[in-house]
LUMMARVO-984493 format. One record per atom (N, C-alpha, C): x, y, z; residue in three letters. Coordinates in steps of 0.02 Angstrom, whole numbers, plus 50000, padded with zeros to 5 digits. Example, Ala and Ser with C-alpha at 12.3 -4.5 7.8 and 13.67 -1.06 7.14 Angstrom:
LUMMARVO-984493
50660:49716:50390:ALA
50615:49775:50390:ALA
50660:49835:50390:ALA
50642:49888:50354:SER
50684:49947:50357:SER
50645:50002:50394:SER
This chain:
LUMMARVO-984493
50042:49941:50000:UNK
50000:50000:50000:UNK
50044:50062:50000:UNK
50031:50101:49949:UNK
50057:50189:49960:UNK
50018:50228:50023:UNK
50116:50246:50039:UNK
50090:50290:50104:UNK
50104:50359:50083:UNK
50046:50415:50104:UNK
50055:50463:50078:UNK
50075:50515:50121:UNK
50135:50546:50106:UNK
50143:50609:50166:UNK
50117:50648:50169:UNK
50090:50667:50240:UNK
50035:50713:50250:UNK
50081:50799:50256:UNK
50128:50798:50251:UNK
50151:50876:50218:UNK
50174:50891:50183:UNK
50162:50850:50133:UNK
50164:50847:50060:UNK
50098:50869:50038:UNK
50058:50847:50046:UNK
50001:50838:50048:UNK
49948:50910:50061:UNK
50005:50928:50127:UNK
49954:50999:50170:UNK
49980:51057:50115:UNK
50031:51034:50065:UNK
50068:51127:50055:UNK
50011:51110:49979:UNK
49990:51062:49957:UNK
49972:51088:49889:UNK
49912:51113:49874:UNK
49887:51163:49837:UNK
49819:51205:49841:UNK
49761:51130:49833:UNK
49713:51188:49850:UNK
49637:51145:49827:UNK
49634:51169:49788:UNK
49574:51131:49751:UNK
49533:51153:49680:UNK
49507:51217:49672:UNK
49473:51227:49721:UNK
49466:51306:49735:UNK
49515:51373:49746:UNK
49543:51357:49792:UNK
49596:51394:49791:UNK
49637:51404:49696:UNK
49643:51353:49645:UNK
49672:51339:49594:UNK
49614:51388:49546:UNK
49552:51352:49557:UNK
49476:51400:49509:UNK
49492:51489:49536:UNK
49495:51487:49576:UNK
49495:51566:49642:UNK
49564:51600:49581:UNK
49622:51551:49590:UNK
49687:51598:49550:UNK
49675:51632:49489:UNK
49643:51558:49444:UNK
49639:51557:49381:UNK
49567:51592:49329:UNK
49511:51598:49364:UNK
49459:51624:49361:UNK
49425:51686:49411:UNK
49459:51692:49453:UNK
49431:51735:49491:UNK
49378:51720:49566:UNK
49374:51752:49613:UNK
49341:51736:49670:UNK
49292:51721:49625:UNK
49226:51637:49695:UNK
49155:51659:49676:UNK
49118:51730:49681:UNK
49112:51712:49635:UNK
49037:51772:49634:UNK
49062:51855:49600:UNK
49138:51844:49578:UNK
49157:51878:49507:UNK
49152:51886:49453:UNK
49150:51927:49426:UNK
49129:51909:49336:UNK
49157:51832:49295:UNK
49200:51861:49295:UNK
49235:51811:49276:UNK
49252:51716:49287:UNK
49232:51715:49350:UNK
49218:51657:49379:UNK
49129:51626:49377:UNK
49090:51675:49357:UNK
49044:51674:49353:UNK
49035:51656:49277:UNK
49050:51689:49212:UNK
49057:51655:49155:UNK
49109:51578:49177:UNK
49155:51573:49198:UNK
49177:51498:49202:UNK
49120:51471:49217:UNK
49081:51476:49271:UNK
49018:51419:49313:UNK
48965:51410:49244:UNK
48956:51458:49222:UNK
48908:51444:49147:UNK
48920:51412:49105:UNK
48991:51405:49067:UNK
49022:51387:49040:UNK
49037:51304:49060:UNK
49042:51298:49121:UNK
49070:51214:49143:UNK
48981:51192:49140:UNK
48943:51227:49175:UNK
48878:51208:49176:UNK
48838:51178:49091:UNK
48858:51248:49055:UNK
48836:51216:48965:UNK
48891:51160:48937:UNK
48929:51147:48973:UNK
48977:51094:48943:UNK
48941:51036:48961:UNK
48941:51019:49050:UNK
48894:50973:49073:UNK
48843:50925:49040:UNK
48774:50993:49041:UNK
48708:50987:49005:UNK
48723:50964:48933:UNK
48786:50985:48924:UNK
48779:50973:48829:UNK
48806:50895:48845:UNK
48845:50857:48874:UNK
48884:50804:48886:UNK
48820:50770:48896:UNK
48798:50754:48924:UNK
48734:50745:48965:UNK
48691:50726:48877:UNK
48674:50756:48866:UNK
48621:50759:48805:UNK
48652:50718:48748:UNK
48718:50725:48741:UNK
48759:50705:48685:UNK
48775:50616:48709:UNK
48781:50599:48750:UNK
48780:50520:48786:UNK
48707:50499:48776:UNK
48670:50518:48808:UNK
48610:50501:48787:UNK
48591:50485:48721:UNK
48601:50527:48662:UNK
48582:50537:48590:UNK
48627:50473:48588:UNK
48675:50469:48603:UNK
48728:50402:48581:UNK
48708:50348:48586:UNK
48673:50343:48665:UNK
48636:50274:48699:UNK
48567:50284:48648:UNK
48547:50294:48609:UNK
48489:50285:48589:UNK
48506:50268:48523:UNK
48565:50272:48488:UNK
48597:50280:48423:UNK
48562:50335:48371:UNK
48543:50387:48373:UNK
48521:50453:48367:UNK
48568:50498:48330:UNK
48561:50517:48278:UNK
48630:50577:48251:UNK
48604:50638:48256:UNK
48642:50689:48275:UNK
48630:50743:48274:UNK
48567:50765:48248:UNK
48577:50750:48164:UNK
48539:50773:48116:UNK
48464:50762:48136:UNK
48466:50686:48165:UNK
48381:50673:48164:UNK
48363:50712:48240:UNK
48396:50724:48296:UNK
48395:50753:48342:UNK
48347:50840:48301:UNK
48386:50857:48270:UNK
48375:50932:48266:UNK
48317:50909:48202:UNK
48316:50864:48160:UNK
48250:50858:48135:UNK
48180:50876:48182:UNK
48180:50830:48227:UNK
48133:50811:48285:UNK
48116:50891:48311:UNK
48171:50915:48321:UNK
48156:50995:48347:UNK
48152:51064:48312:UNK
48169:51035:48259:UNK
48152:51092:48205:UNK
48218:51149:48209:UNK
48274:51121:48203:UNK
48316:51149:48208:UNK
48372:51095:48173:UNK
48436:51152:48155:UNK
48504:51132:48121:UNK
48536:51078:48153:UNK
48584:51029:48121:UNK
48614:51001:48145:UNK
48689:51039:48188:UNK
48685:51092:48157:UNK
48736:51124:48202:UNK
48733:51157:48245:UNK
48661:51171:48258:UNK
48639:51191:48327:UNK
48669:51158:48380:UNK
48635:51076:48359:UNK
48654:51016:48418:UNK
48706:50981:48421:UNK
48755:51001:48365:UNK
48836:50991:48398:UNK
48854:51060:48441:UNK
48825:51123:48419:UNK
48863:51173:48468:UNK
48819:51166:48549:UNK
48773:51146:48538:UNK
48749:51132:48598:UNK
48787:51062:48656:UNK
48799:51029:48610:UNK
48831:50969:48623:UNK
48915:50976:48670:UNK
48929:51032:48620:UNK
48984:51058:48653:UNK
48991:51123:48695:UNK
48926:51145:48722:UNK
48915:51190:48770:UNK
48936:51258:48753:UNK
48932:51256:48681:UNK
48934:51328:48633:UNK
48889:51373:48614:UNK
48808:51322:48631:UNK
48771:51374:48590:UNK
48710:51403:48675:UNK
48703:51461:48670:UNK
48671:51498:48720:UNK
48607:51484:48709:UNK
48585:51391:48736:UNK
48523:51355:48733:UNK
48489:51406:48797:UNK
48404:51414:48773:UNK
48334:51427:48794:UNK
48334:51357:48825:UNK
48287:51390:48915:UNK
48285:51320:48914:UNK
48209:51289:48896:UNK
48187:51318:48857:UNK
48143:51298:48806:UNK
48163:51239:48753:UNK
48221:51250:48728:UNK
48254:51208:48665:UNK
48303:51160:48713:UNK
48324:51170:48756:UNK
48325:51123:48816:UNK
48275:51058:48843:UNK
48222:51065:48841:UNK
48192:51046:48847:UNK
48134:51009:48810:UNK
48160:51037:48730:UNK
48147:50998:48663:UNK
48186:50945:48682:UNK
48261:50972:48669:UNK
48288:50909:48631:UNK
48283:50864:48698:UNK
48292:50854:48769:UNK
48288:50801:48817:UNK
48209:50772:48780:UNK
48160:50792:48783:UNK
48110:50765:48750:UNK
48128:50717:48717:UNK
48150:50735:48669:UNK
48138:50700:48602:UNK
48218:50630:48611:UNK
48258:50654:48694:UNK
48310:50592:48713:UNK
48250:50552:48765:UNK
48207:50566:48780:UNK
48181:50521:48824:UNK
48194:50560:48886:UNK
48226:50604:48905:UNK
48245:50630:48970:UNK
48183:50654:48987:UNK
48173:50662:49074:UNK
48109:50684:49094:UNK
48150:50741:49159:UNK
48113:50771:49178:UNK
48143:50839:49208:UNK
48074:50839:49295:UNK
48085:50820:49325:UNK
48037:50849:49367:UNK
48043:50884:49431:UNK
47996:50934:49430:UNK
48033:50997:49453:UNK
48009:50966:49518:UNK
48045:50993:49573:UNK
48047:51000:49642:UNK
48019:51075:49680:UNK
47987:51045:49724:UNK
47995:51138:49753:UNK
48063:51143:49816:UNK
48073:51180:49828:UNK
48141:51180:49878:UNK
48099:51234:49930:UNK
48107:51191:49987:UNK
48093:51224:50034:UNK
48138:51223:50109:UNK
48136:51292:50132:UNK
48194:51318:50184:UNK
48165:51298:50249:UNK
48210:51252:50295:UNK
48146:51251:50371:UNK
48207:51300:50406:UNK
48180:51369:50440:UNK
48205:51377:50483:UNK
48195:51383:50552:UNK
């Protein structure tokens, strides 16, 4: 078994601390386009596995929704500034179902 030294260990940043350098504090501009950006990468990953598991191409995807096939590669790759209207096409038309929650605070 690897033994790992623990002050080795204590000097190297977290992930945050690394996002914080490289993007900016939360709740900065700039770190704030990153969170959108990793978020439309996600959702597009997400949609694009699915279309795969179903054996689905693009093309007939954006048939189904009335839209380009290059919509749903830039969407795919968390490029295109999806409505979540057309969001909610194309999971449709993957079988994905969405159900909303209410969130509630006990204090």
């Amino acid at each position: 078994m690897i033994q790992l030294d623990e002050t080795k260990l204590a000097k190297l940043p977290t992930t945050n601390q690394l996002l914080d350098e490289k993007y900016g504090l939360e709740g900065s501009p700039e770190r704030e386009e990153f969170n959108a950006k990793a978020i439309a990468w996600y959702y597009g990953t997400l949609l694009r596995d699915r279309r795969r598991e179903l054996k689905l191409t693009q093309r007939e995807v954006a048939n189904k929704i009335g839209r380009e096939q290059t919509y749903i590669a830039r969407v795919e790759r968390g490029r295109a500034d999806i409505q979540l209207s057309s969001f909610l096409r194309i999971a449709a038309v993957l079988g994905i179902q969405f159900i909303p929650t209410i969130a509630t605070t006990i204090k």
